[in-house]
C-alpha positions in Angstrom: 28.4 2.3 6.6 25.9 4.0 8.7 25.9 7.0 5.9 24.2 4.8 3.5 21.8 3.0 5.4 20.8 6.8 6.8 20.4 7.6 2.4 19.1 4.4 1.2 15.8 5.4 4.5 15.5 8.5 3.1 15.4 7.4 -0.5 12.5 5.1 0.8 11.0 7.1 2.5 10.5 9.4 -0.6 9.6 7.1 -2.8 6.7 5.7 -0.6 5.6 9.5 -0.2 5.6 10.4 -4.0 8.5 12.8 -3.5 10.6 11.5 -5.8 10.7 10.4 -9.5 10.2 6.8 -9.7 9.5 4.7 -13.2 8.2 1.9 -12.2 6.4 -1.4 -13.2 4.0 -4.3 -11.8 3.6 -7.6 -12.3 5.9 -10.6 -12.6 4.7 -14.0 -12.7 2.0 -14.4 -9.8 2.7 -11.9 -7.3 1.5 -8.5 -6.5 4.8 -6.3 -7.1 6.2 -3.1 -8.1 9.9 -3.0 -9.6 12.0 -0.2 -11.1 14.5 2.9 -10.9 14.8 5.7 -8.4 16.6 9.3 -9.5 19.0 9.7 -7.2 20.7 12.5 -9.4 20.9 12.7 -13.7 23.3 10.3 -13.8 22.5 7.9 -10.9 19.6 5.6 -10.5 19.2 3.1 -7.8 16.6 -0.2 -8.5 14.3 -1.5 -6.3 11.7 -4.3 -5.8 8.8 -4.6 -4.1 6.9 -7.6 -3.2 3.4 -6.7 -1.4 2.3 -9.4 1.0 0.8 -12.4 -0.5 -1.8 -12.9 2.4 -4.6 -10.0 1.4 -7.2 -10.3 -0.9 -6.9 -6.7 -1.9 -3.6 -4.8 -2.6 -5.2 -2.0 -0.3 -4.7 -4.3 2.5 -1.4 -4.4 2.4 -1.0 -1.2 4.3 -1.6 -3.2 7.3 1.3 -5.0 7.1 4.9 -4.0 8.2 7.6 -3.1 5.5 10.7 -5.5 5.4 13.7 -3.5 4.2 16.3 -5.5 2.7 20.1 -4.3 2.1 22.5 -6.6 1.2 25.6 -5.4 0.1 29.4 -6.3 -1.1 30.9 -7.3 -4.8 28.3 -9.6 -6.7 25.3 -9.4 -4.2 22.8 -7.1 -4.9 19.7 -7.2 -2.7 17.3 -7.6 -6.0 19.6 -10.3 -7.3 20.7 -12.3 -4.6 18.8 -11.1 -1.7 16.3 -12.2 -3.9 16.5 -15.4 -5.7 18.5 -17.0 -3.4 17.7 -15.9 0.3 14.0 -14.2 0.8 12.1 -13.6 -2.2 9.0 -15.5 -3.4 10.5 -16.9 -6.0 13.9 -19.2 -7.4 15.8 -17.9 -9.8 14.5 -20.5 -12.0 10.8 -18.8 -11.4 9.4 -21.4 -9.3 8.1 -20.4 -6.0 9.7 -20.5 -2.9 7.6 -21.5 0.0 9.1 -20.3 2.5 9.7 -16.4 1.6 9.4 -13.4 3.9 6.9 -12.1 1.7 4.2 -14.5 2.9 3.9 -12.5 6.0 5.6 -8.6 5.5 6.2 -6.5 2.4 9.3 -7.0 0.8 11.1 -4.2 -0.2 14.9 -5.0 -1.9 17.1 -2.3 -3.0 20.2 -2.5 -4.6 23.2 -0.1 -3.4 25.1 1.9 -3.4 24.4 3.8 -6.2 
């Protein structure tokens, strides 16, 4: 409901600002990315993805561009997964590219929840 939507923000929010622990990693196949695991508590972690915008010539410029935030929820699909490989993200599940992803034009930002 609107109680995790209102978590999942904040969670973003913090993670963007370097408030929270985050162990993340870059690259994966052609695309400037960040993936990984947000603390949520000792025994909770919640995994996001990032896809910058493809259409910079520098990473930096990616700030100029708005932040897409997808949530998809329910039994079997996961924003990362799903969301991913089978709706918005730049690539197939079988690793080859998808033309027509958001991330052409917005950063990407998937996370999977709840927690």
């Amino acid at each position: 409901g609107a109680g995790v939507v209102v978590v999942d923000f904040l969670l973003i929010l913090a993670v963007l600002s370097g408030v929270c622990y985050v162990s993340g990693r870059k690259g994966f196949l052609d695309w400037n990315q960040e993936y990984g695991f947000v603390d949520v508590r000792s025994d909770a972690h919640m995994f996001y993805w990032m896809f910058y915008v493809q259409n910079v010539t520098k990473i930096e410029e990616a700030s100029k561009f708005p932040i897409v935030i997808w949530l998809q929820g329910g039994p079997g699909g996961s924003s990362t997964g799903y969301g991913n490989f089978y709706e918005i993200g730049p690539y197939y599940v079988n690793k080859t590219y998808r033309t027509t992803t958001w991330a052409n034009y917005v950063n990407l930002l998937l996370i999977d929840n709840p927690v």
